[in-house]
C-alpha positions as CSV (number, residue, x, y, z in Angstrom):
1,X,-4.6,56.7,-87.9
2,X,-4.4,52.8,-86.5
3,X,-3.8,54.4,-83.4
4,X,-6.8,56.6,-83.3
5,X,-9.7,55.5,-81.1
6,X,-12.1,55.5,-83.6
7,X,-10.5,53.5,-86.2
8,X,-9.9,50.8,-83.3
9,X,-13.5,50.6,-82.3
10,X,-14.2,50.2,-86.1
11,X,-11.6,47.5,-86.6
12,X,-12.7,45.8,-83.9
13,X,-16.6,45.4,-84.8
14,X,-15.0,44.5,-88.4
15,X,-12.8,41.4,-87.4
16,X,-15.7,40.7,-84.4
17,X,-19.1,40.9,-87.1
18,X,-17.8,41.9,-90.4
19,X,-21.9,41.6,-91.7
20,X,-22.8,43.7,-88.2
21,X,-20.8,46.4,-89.6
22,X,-22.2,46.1,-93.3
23,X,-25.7,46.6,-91.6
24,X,-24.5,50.0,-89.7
25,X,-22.8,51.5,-92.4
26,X,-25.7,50.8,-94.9
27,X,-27.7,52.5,-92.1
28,X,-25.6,55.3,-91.7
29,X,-26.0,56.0,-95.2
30,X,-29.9,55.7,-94.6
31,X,-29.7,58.1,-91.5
32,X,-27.8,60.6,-93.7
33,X,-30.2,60.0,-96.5
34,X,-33.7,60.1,-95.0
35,X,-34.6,62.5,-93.1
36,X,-33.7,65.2,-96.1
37,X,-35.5,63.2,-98.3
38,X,-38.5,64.0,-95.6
39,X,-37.7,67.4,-95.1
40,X,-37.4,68.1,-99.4
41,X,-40.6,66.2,-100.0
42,X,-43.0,67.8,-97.5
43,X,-41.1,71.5,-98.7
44,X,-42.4,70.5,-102.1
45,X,-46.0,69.6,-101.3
46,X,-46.4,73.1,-99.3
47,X,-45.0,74.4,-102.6
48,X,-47.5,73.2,-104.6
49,X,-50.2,74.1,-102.5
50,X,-51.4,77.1,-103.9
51,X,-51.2,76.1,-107.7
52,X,-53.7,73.4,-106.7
53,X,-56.1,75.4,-104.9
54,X,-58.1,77.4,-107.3
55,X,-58.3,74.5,-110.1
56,X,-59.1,71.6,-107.3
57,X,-57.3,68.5,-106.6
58,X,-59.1,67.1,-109.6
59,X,-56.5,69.1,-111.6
60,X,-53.1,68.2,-112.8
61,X,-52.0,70.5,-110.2
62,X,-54.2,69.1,-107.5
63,X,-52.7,65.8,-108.8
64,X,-49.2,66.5,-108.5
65,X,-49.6,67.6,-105.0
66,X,-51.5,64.7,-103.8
67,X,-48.6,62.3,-105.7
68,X,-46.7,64.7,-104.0
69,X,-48.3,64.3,-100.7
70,X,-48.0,60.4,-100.8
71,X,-44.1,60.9,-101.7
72,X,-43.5,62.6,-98.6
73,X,-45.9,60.2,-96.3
74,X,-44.1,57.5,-97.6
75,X,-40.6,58.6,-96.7
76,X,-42.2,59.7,-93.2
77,X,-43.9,56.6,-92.5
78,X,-40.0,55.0,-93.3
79,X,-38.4,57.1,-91.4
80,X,-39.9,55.9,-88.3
81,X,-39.3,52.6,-88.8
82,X,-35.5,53.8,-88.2
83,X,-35.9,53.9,-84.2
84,X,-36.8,50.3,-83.5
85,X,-34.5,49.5,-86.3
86,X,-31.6,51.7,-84.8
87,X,-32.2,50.3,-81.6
88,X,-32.6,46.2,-82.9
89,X,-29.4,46.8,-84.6
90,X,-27.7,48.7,-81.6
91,X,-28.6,46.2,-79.5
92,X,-27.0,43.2,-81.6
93,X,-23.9,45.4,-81.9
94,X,-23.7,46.3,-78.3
95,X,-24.1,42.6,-77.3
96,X,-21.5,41.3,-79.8
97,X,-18.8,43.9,-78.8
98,X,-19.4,43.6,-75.2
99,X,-18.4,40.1,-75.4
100,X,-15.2,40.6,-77.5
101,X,-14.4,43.3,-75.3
102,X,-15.0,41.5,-71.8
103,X,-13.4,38.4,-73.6
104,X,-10.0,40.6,-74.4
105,X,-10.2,41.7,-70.8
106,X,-10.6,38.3,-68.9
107,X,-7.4,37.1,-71.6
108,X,-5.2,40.3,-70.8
109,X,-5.3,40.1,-66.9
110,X,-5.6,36.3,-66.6
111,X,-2.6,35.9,-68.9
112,X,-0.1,36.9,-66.6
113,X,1.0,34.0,-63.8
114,X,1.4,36.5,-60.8
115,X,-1.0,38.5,-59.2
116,X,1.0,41.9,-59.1
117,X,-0.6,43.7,-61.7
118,X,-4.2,43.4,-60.2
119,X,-3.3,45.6,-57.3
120,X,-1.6,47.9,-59.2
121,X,-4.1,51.1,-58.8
122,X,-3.0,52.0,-62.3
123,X,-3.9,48.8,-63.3
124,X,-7.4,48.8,-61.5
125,X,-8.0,52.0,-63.1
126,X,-7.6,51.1,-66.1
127,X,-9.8,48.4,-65.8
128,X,-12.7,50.2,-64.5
129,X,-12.4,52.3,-67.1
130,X,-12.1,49.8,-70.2
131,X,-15.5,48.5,-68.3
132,X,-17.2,51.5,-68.7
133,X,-17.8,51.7,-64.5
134,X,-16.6,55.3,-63.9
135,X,-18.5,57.4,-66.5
136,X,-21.6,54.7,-67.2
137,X,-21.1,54.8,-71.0
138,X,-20.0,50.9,-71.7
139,X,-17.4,51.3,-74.2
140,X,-19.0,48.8,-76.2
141,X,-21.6,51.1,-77.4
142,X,-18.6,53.5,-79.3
143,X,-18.8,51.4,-82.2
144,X,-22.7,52.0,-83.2
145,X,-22.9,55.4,-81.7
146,X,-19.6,56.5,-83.5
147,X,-21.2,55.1,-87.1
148,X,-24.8,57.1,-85.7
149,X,-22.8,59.9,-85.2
150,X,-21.1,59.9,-88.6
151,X,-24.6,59.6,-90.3
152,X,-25.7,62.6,-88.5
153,X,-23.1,64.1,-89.6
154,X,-23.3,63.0,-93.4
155,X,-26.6,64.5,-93.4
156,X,-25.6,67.9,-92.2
157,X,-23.2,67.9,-95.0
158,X,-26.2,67.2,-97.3
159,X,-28.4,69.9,-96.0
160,X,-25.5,71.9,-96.9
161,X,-25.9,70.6,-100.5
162,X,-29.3,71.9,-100.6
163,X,-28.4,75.0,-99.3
164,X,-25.8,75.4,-101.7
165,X,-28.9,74.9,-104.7
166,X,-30.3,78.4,-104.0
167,X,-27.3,80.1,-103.9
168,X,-24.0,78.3,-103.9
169,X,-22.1,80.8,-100.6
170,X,-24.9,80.1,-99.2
171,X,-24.4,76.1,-98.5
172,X,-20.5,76.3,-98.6
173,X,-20.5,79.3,-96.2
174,X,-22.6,77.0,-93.3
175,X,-20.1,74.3,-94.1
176,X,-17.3,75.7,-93.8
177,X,-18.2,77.6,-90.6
178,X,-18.9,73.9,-88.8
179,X,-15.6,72.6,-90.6
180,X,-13.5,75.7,-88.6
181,X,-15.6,75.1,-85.5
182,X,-15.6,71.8,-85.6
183,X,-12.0,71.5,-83.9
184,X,-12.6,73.6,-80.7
185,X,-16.0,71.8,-80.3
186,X,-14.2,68.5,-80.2
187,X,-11.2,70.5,-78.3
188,X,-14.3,71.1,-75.7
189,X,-15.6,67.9,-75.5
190,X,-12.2,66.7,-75.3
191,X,-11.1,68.8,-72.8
192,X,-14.6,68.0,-70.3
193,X,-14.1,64.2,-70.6
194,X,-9.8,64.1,-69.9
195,X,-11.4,65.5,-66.6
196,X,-13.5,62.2,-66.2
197,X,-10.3,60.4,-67.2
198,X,-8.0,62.1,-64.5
199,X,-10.4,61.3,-62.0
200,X,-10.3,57.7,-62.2
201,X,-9.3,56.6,-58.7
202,X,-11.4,59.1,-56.7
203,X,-14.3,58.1,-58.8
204,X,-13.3,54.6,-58.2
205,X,-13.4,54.8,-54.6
206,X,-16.9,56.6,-54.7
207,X,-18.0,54.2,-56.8
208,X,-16.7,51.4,-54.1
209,X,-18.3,52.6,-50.9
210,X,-21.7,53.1,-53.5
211,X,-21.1,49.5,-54.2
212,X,-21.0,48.7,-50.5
213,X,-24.5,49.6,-49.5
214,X,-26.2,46.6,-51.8
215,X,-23.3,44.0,-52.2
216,X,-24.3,40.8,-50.4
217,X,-20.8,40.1,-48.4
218,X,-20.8,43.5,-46.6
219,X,-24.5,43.5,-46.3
220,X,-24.7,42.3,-42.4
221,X,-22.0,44.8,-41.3
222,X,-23.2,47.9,-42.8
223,X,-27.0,47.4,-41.2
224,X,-25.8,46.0,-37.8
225,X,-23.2,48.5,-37.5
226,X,-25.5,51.4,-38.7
227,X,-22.8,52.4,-41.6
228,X,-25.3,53.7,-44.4
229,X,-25.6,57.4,-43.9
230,X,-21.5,57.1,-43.9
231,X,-21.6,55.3,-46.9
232,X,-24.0,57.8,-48.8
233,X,-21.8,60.9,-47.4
234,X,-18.0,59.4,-48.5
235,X,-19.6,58.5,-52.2
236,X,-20.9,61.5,-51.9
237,X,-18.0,63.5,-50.8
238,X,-15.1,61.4,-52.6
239,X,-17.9,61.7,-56.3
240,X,-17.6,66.1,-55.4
241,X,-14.0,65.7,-55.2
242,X,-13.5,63.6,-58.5
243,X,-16.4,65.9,-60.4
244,X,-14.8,69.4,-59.3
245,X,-11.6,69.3,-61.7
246,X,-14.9,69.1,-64.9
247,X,-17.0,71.4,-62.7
248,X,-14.1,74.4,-63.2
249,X,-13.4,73.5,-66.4
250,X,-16.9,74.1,-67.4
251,X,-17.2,77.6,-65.9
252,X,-13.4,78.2,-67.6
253,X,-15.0,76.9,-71.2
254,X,-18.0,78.9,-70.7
255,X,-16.3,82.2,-72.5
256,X,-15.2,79.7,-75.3
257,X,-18.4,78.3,-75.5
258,X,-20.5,81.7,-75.9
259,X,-17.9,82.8,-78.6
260,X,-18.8,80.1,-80.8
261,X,-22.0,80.1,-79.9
262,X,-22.7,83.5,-81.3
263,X,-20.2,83.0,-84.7
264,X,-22.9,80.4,-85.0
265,X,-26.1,82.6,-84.2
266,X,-24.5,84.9,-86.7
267,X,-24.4,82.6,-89.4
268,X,-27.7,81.2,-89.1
269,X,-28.9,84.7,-88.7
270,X,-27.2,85.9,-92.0
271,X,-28.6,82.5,-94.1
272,X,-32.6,83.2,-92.5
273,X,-32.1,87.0,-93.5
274,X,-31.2,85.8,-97.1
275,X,-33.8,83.7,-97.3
276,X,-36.4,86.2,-96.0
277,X,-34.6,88.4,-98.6
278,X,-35.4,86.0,-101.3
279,X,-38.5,85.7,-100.4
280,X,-39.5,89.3,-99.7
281,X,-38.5,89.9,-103.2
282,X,-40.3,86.8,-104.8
283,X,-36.7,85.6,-106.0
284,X,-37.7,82.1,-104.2
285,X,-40.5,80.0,-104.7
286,X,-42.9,78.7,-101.8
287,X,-41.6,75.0,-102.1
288,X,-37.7,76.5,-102.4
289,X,-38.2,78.8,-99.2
290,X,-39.8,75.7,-97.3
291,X,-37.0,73.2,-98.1
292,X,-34.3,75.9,-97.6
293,X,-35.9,76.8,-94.4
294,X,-35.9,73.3,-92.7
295,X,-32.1,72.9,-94.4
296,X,-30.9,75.4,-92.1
297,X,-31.6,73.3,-88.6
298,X,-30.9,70.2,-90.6
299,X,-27.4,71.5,-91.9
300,X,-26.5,71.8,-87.6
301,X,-25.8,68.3,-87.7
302,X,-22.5,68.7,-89.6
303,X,-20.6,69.7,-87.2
304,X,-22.9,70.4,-83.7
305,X,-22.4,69.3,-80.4
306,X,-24.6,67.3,-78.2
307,X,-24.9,64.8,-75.1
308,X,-24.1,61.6,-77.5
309,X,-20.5,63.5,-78.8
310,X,-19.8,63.6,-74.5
311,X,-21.1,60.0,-74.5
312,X,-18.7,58.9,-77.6
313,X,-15.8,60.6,-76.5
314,X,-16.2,58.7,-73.3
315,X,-16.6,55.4,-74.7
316,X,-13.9,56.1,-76.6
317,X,-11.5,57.3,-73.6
318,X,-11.8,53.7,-72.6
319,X,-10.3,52.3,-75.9
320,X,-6.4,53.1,-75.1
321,X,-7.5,51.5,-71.6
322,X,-8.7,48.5,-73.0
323,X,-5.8,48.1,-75.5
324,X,-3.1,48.8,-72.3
325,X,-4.4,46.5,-70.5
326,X,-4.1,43.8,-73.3
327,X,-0.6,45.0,-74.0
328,X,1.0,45.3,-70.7
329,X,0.4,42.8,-68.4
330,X,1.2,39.8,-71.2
331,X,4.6,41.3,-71.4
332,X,5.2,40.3,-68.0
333,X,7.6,37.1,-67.9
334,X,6.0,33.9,-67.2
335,X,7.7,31.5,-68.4
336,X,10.9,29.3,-68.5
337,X,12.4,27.0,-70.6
338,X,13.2,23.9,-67.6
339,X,11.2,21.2,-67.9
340,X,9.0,20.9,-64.7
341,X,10.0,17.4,-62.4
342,X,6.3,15.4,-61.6
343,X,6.5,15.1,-59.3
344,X,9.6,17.0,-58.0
345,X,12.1,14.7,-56.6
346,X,14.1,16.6,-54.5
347,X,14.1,19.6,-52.1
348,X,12.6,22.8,-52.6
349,X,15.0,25.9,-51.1
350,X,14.5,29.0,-50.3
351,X,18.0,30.6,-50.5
352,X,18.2,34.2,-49.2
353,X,15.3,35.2,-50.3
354,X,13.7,38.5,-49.7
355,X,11.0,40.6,-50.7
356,X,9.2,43.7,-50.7
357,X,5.9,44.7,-51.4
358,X,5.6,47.7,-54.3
359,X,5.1,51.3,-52.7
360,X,6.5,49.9,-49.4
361,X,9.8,51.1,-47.5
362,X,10.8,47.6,-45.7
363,X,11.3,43.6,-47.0
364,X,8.5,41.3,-45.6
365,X,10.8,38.9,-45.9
366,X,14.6,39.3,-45.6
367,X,17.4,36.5,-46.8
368,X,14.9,33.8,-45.7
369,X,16.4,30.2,-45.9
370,X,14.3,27.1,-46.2
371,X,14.4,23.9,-47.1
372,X,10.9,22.4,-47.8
373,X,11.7,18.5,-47.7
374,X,10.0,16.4,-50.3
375,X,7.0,14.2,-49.4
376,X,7.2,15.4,-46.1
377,X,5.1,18.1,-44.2
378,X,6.4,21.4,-43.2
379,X,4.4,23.5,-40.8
380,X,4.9,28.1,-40.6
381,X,4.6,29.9,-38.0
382,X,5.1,32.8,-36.6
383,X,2.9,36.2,-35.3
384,X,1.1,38.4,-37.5
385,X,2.8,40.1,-40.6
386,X,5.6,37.6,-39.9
387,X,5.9,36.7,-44.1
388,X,3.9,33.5,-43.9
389,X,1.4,34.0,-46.1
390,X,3.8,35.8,-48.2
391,X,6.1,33.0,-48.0
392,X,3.1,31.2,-50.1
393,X,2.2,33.4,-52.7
394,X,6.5,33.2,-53.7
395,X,6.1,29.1,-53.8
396,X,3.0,29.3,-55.8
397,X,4.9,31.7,-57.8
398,X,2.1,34.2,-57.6
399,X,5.1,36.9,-57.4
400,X,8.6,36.9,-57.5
401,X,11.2,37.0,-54.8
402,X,13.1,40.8,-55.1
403,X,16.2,39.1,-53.9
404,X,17.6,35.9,-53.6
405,X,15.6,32.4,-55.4
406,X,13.9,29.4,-54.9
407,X,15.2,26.2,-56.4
408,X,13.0,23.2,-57.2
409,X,15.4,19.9,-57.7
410,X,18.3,22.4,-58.1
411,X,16.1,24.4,-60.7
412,X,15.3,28.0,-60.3
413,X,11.9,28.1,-60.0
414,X,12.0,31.5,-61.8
415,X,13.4,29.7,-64.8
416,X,10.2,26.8,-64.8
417,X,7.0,27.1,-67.2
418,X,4.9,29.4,-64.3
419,X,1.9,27.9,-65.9
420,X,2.8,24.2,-65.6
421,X,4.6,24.8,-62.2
422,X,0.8,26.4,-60.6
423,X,-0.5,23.0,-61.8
424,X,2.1,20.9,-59.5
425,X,0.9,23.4,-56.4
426,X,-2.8,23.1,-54.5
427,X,-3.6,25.3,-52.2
428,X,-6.6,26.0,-49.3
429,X,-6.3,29.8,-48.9
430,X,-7.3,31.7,-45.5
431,X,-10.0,33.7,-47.7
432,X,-10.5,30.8,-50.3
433,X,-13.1,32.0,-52.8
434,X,-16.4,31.0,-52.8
435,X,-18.1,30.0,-56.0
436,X,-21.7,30.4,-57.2
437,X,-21.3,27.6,-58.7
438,X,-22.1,23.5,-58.4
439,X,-20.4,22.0,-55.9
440,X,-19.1,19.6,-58.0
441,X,-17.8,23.0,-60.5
442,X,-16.8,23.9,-56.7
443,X,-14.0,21.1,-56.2
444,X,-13.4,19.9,-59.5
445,X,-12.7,23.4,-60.9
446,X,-12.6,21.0,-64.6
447,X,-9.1,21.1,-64.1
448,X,-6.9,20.7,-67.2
449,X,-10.1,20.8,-69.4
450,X,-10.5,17.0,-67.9
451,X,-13.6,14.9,-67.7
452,X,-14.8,14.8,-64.0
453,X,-14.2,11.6,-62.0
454,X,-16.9,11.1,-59.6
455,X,-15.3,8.5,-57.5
456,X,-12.4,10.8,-56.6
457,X,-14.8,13.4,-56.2
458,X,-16.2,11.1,-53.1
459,X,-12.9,10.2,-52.1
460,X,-11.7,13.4,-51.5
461,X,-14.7,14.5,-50.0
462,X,-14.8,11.9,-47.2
463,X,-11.0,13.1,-46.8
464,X,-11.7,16.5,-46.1
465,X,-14.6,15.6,-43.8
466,X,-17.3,17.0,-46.6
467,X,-18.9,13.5,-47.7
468,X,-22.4,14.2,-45.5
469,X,-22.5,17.7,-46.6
470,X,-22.3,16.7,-50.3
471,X,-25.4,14.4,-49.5
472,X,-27.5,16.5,-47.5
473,X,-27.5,19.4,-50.1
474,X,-30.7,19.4,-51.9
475,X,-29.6,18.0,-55.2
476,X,-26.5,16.6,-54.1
477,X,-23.3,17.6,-56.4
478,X,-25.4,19.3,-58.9
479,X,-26.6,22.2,-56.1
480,X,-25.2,25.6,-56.4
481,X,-23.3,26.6,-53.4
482,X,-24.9,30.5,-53.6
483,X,-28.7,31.4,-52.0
484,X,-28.6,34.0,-55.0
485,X,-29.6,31.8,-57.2
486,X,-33.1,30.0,-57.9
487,X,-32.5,26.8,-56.2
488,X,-29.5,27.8,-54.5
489,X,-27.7,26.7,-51.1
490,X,-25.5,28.9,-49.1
491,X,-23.1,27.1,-46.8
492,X,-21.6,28.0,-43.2
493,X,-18.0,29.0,-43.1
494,X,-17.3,26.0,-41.7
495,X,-18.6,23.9,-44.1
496,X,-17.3,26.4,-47.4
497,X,-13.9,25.7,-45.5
498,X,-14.2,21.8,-46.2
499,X,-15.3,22.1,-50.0
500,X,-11.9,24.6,-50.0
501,X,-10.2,21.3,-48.7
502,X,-11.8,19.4,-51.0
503,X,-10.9,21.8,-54.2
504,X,-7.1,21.3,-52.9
505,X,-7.1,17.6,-52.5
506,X,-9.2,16.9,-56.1
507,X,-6.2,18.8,-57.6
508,X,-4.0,16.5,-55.9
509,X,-5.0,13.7,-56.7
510,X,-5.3,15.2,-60.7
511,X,-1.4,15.5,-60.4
512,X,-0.4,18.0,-58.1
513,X,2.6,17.4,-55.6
514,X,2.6,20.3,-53.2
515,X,-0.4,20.8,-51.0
516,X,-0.3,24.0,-49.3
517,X,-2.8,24.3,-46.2
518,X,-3.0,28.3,-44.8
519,X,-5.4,28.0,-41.5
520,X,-7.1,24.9,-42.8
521,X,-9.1,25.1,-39.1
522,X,-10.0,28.7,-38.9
523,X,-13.3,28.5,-39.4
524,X,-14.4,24.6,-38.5
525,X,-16.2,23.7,-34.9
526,X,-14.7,22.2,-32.0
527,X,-15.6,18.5,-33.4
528,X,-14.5,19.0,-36.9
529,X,-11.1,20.4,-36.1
530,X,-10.8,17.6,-34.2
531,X,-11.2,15.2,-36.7
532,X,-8.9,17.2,-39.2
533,X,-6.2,16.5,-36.9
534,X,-7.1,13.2,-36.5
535,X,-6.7,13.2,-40.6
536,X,-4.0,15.0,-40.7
537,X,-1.8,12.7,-41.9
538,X,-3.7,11.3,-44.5
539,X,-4.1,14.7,-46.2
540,X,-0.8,15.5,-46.3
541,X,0.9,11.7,-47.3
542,X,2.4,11.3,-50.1
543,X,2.8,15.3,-50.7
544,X,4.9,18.0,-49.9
545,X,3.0,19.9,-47.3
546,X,3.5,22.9,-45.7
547,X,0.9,23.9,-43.0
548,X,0.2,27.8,-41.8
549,X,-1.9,27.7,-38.7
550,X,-1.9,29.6,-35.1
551,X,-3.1,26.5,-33.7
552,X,-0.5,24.5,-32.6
553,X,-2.8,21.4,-31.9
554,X,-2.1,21.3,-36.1
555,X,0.8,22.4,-36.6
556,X,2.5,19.8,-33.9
557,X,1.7,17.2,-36.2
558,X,4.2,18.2,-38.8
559,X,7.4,16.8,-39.3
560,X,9.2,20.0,-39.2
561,X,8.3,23.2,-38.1
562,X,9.6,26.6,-39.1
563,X,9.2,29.9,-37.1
564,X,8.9,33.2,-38.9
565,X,10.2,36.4,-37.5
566,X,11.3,39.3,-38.8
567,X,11.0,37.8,-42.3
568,X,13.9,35.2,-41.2
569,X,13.3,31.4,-40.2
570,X,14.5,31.7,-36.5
571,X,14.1,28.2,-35.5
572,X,13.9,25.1,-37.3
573,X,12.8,21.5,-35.9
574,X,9.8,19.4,-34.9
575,X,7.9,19.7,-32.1
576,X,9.7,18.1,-29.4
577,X,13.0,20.1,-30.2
578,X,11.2,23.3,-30.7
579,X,9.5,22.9,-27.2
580,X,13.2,21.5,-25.7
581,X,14.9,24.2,-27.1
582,X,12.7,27.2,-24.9
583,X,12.5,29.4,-28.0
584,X,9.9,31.4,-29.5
585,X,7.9,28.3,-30.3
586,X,8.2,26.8,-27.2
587,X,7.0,30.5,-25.8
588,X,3.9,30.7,-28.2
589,X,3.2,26.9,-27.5
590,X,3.0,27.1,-23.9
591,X,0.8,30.6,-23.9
592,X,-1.7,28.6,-26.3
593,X,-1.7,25.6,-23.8
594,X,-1.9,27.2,-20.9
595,X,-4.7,29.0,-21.8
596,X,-7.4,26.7,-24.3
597,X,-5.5,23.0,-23.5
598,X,-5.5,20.6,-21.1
599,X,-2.2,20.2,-18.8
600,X,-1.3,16.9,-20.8
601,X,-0.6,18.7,-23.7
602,X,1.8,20.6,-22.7
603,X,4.8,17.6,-22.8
């Protein structure tokens, strides 16, 4: 029962808005209620039609229709206030569970420290489905439409009562034929949305490329490159190939479907053939035959399938989604009992460490050894797919090594707080994320919950070389960095890479001990990179450092340099002794010289 998906949605509105519930269940009982009451009072007024013809409406009879009359008008003109109250309170209900819901979401998959789990595609499907993306029924809506559902279905059993007032069979037969055929109808409906389920990841994908055709970021590519008729025909092809698994098991339910369809014609048939019996005989009077007669379609609602029981049961599909994900990934281990060093006083080491990506046959990185000296600057290089990058995500414990460990101070970093050891790392990402947000939001990030400090804000600003950007936006700080928005300023790469920079150096100056730079250039001008080395020193003093670039113009400025290959540190040194030594480095260096610097470089 606490497992069911339709006690959880309940449970959840209850502990969410306990007096949100009180409201739908009173209106559940009104649903139920109501339109009977309608149906019973108009069936009475046609009843006493003809006893108030021939004396007038001036007679008792003519009275008690027209009180009649205004009985049933009444309990019409209520009953369609029940729309724009159905949908006022659906709407408050809606809002108030999509915010617990998105709320229990951002908690589950922010709670772990590592990144694994969101690229996990059992993971991603499960989160598209908790967000209602696949099937476009947000699960947030189960809650009022289950409760809608359950007064529909109270007043199916009510009709029933009625029915059962002219002749008891009569109302317990209908009954009981939706309570037997109430379990293959679900088994049906079931059945056609565990299709939709299984189907997740194609439907993902179709839903992707869809997405591609209007998202901003992709936007240039697709029209310069001509890419929306191949867009239209992969959603297209890859929705067909997700819909045919429900598509067959339509046409295999079909047989099913027209069995029960005719049990119910049959019974129906049999109750208006009684009725016209009754009738036929005079055994029935008018006002009886009208009420009975509108109780028959009513009395479909106890147990009758429509489009809403395909919508709940696929809001509901995503409840076990939404409860997985805020089950699994917090299980993951974070967490250590060492205190964290802050700074950290001595080395970090990377001893034999290797590691392999999930789903993949080979180690990015294999034994690795590196010794990351405190306060001092370590630069990575190496060609593409070398580990470097990898290399960072380990320090930043973003993932874990699958062999061998790094030691901070002679600590396992596996056994530190993850959460308090992320807060002694800053880094500048290659693909650093850009924020619609402030550009003071942008750098401060309100780190640890902390008032913002506007001097450090400049200070760091004129250190990553972002100080005249900052004042020629159009309301300075307070301008969001995002043309999407009223008021809005988008920003070259360029100069998003410098408020990057900035993000990494507000951090450390907040507390943060390891800076971690990963193509800090890539995407500045001739003149700017230029002054970045010229900086370079500043940036990373005081700090352990460790600088990923292909550009050796930066990475000559470190005190060490490792190179990368084959997942291994091959050679180890600064820049003279790399380029003495006519290794790799030395290779690489003089290829990069030779062809974008001048001879003079080259010593």
């Amino acid at each position: 029962m606490r497992s069911s998906p339709r006690y959880r949605v309940i449970r959840m509105l209850a502990s969410a808005a306990p007096g949100l519930l009180a409201a739908a269940l009173v209106f559940m009982i009104v649903e139920a209620l109501l339109p009977n009451l309608v149906l019973i009072a108009m069936g009475r007024t046609v009843g006493d039609i003809p006893a108030a013809l021939a004396p007038g409406l001036g007679s008792p009879a003519g009275h008690r229709m027209l009180l009649q009359l205004v009985v049933a008008g009444a309990l019409y003109a209520v009953s369609l206030l029940r729309g724009p109250a159905e949908d006022a309170l659906n709407a408050m209900v809606q809002g108030r569970m999509s915010v617990v819901s998105r709320r229990r979401l951002v908690e589950a998959v922010s709670a772990p420290a590592g990144i694994a789990h969101l690229e996990d595609p059992a993971v991603l499907d499960r989160l598209s489905s908790a967000q209602g993306e696949l099937l476009n029924h947000e699960p947030s809506g189960a809650a009022m439409t289950l409760i809608g559902r359950a007064g529909d279905r109270l007043s199916g059993v009510l009709a029933c009562a009625v029915l059962a007032t002219f002749h008891w069979w009569l109302g317990l037969g209908v009954l009981a034929m939706w309570l037997v055929l109430r379990r293959p109808l679900r088994e049906l409906v079931r059945s056609r949305v565990g299709t939709f389920r299984r189907a997740t990841e194609a439907l993902r994908r179709s839903w992707y490329f869809g997405g591609l055709a209007w998202r901003p970021a992709p936007a240039k590519e697709v029209r310069v490159f001509g890419l929306g008729d191949w867009l239209v025909g992969n959603h297209r092809s890859l929705y067909a190939e997700a819909m045919r698994p429900s598509w067959t098991e339509i046409e295999r339910l079909n047989r099913r479907i027209a069995l029960l369809s005719a049990a119910v014609l049959a019974a129906y048939a049999t109750s208006t053939a009684t009725l016209g019996w009754a009738a036929y005989h005079h055994t029935i009077t008018l006002g009886a035959l009208v009420v009975m007669l509108t109780m028959l379609p009513a009395s479909m609602q106890a147990g009758s399938v429509n489009a809403t029981d395909f919508a709940l049961e696929s809001m509901l599909s995503s409840v076990p989604d939404l409860d997985a994900l805020t089950a699994e990934p917090t299980a993951e281990p974070a967490t250590g009992d060492a205190p964290v060093a802050e700074p950290p006083r001595g080395d970090i080491t990377f001893e034999a460490v290797s590691f392999r990506y999930p789903g993949t046959g080979h180690d990015v990185l294999g034994g690795l050894d590196l010794v990351l000296e405190a306060g001092r600057s370590t630069a990575v290089v190496g060609v593409n797919g070398a580990g470097k990058t990898t290399l960072v995500t380990l320090l930043a414990r973003l993932r874990d090594p699958t062999a061998g460990r790094i030691l901070v101070d002679g600590v396992p970093l596996a056994d530190l707080p993850a959460r308090a050891w992320q807060r002694q790392v800053a880094v500048v990402y290659q693909d650093f994320t850009r924020f619609p947000l402030t550009a003071r939001e942008n750098v401060a990030l309100d780190l640890l919950g902390e008032p913002v400090d506007q001097e450090t804000l400049m200070r760091v600003a004129r250190r990553a070389g972002a100080a005249d950007l900052m004042a020629g936006l159009r309301d300075g700080w307070e301008t969001v960095l995002s043309a999407q928005y009223e008021g809005g300023q988008d920003l070259s790469g360029g100069q998003w890479q410098r408020v990057a920079l900035a993000r990494a150096l507000y951090a450390v100056e907040r507390g943060a001990r390891i800076l971690v730079l990963d193509e800090p250039t890539a995407q500045l001008d001739v003149r700017a990179e230029a002054r970045f080395y010229d900086r370079f020193l500043e940036i990373t003093g005081g700090v352990t450092s460790v600088v990923i670039s292909h550009r050796f113009s930066t990475v000559r400025r470190a005190d060490r340099i490792a190179v990368l290959d084959g997942g291994r540190v091959t050679e180890l040194g600064d820049h003279e002794e790399l380029v003495r030594a006519g290794g790799t480095y030395a290779e690489m260096f003089e290829l990069q010289v030779s062809r974008f610097g001048p001879k003079e470089e080259r010593r």
